[in-house]
C-alpha positions as CSV (number, residue, x, y, z in Angstrom):
1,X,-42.6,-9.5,-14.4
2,X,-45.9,-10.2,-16.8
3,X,-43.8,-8.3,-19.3
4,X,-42.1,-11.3,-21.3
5,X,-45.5,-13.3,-20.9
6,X,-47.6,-10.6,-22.0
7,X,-45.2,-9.0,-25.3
8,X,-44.2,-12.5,-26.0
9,X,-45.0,-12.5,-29.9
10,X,-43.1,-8.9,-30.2
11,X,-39.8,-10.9,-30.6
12,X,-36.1,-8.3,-30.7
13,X,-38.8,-5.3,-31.5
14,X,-41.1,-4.9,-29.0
15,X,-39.8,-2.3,-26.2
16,X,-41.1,-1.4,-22.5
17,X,-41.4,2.1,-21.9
18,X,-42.3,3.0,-18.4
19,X,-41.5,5.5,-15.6
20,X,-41.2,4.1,-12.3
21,X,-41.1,6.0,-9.1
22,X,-39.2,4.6,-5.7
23,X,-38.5,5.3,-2.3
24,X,-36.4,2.5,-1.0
25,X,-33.7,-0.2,-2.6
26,X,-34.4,-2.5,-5.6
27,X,-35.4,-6.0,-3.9
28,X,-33.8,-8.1,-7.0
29,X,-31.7,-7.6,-9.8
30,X,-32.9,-7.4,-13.1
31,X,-31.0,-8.3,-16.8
32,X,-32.3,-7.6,-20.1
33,X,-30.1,-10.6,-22.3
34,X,-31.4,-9.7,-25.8
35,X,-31.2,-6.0,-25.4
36,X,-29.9,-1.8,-24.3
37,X,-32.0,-0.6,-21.9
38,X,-31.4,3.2,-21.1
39,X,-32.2,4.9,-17.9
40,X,-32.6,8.7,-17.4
41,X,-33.1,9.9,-13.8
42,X,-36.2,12.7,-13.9
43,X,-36.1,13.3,-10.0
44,X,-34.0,12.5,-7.0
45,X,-30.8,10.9,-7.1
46,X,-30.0,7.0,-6.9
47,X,-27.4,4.7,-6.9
48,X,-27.0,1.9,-9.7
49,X,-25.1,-1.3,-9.4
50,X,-24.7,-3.6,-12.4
51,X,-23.0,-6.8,-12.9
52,X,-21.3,-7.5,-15.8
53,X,-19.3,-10.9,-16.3
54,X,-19.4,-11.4,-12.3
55,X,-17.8,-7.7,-11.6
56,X,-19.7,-5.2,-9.7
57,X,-19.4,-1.8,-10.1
58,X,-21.8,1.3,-9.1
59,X,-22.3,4.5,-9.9
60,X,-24.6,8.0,-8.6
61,X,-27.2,9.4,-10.7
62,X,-29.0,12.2,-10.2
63,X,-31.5,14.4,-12.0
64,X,-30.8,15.0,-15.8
65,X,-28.3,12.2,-15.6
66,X,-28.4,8.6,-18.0
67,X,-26.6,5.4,-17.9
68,X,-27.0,2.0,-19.8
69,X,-27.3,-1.6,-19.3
70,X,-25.7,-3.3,-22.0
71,X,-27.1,-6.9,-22.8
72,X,-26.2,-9.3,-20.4
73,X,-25.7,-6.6,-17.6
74,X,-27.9,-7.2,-14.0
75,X,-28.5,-4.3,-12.1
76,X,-30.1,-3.0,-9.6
77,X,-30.8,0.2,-7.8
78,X,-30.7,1.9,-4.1
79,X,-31.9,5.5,-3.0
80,X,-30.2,7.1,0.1
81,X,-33.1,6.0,3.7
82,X,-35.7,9.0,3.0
83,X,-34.9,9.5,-0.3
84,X,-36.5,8.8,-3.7
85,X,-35.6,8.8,-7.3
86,X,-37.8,8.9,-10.6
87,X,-36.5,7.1,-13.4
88,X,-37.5,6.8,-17.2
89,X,-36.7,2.9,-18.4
90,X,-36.4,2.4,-22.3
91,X,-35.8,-1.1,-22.4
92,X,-35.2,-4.3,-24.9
93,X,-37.7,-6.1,-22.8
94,X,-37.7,-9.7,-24.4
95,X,-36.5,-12.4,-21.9
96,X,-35.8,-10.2,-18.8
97,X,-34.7,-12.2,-15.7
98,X,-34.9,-11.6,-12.1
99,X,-33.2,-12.4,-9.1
100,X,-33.4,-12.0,-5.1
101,X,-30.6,-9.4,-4.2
């Protein structure tokens, strides 16, 4: 959540790169307004939900397996109880936004 305090001055081409690791449901959503952000599963297998123009829709990843949030697009993710999932994030992090699920 430090991100957009801490890239601030990086404006439309500063991006966050990270690899993130999880065991149980996303507690919030997450958009990315000024940016793509693309996600490739490198373990496990998870279930995305985005939001986009107040529809929901979902879909199952699984290792080897991408999807993208376009700008504008909240989403969140869930793993099956007693599963996990390893994800690469390449995201357009300027003026991310979170919310309680």
């Amino acid at each position: 959540m430090r991100y957009g305090e801490d890239t601030a001055s990086d404006g439309d081409a500063g991006w966050l790169v990270s690899w993130f690791h999880f065991t149980e449901p996303w507690p919030s959503w997450e958009v990315h307004p000024h940016g793509h952000e693309v996600v490739v599963c490198v373990d496990g297998e998870a279930d995305v939900i985005q939001e986009i123009d107040g529809a929901q829709s979902g879909l199952r990843i699984a290792k080897g397996e991408w999807f993208y949030n376009p700008p504008g697009a909240w989403h969140t993710m869930d793993v099956a109880e007693g599963g996990s999932c390893t994800c690469l994030f390449i995201t357009a992090g300027r003026g991310t936004e979170n919310r309680a699920r």
